[in-house]
C-alpha positions as CSV (number, residue, x, y, z in Angstrom):
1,X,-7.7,10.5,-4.4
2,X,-3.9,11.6,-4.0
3,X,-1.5,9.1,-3.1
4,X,-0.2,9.9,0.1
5,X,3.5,9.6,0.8
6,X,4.3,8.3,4.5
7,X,6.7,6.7,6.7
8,X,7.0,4.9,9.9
9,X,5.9,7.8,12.2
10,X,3.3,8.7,9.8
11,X,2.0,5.3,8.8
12,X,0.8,4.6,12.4
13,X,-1.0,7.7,13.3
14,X,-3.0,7.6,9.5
15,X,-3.8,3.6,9.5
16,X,-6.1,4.5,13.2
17,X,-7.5,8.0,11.5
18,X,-8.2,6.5,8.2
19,X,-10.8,2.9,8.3
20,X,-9.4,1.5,5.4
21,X,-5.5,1.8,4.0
22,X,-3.6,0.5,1.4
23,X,0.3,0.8,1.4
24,X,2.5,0.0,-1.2
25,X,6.3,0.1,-0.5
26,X,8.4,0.3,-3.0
27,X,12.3,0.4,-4.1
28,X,13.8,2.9,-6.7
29,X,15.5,-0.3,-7.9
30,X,12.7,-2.5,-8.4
31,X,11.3,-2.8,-12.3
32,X,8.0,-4.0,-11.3
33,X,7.5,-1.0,-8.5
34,X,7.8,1.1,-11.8
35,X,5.5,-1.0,-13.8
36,X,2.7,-0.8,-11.3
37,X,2.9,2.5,-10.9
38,X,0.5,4.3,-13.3
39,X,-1.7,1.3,-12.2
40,X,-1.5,1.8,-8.1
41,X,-1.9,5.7,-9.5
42,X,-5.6,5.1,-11.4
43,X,-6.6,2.8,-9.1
44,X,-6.3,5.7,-6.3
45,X,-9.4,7.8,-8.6
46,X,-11.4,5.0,-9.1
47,X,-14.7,5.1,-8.2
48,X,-15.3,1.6,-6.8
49,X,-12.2,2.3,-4.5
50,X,-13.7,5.9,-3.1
51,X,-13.2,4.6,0.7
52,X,-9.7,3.8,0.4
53,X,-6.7,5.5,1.0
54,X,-4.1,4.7,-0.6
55,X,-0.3,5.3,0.8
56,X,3.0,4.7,-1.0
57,X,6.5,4.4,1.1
58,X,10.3,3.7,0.5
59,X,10.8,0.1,1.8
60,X,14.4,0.8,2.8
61,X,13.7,4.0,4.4
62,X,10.9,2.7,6.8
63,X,12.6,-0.4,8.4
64,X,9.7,-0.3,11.6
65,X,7.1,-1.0,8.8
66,X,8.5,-3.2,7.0
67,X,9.8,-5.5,9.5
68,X,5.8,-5.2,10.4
69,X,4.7,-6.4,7.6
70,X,7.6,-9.2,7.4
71,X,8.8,-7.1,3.9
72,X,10.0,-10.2,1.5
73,X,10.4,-8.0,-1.3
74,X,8.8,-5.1,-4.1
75,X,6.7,-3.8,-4.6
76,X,4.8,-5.1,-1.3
77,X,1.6,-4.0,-0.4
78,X,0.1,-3.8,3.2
79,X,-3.7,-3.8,3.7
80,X,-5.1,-1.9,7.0
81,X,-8.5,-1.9,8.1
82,X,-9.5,0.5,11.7
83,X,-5.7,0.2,12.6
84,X,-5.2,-3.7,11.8
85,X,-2.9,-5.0,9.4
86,X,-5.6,-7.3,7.4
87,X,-3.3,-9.4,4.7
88,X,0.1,-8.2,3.3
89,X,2.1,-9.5,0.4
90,X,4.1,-9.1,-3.1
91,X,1.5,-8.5,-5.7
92,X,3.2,-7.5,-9.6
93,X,-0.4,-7.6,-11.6
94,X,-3.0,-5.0,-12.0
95,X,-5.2,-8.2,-11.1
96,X,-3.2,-9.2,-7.7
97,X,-3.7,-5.6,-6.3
98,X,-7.8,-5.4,-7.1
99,X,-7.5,-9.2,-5.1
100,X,-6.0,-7.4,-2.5
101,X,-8.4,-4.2,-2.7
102,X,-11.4,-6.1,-2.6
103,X,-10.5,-7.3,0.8
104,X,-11.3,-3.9,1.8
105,X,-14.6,-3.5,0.6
């Protein structure tokens, strides 16, 4: 699946059309964000993750959303399930984000 890129507007309207979300937000300056980004990218066309769409935002551009999700830092991820924020937090790892995937399934 393509890796959808949203905003504040956007984000609200997709999280009640779509039952399952996952939203990282990032910052052009954050090493990590960079790092996980090839991983966030293959996890989008994985198989076991077919149900799941998957949403990438600027944290400094979307201030409503990530005062939402209380934002501590990057790359931050949001988890959304039938238009409910479900768990939220910094993850760095390939392993962190599956965590945070399999809350979805």
């Amino acid at each position: 699946m393509t890796i959808l890129e949203s905003n504040d507007k956007e984000l609200r309207q997709l999280i009640f059309q779509k039952p399952k979300v996952i939203v990282k937000f990032t910052d052009e300056n954050c090493p990590i964000c960079k790092q996980l980004h090839p991983k966030f990218n293959l996890l989008s066309t994985a198989p076991e993750y077919e149900g799941i769409t998957f949403v990438r935002m600027n944290a400094k551009e979307n201030p409503v959303s990530s005062k939402e999700v209380k934002l501590t830092g990057t790359p931050f991820f949001a988890i959304y399930r039938e238009g409910k924020l479900v768990d939220c937090g910094i993850a760095a790892t390939e392993q962190e984000l599956r965590k945070m995937l399999q809350a979805l399934l």
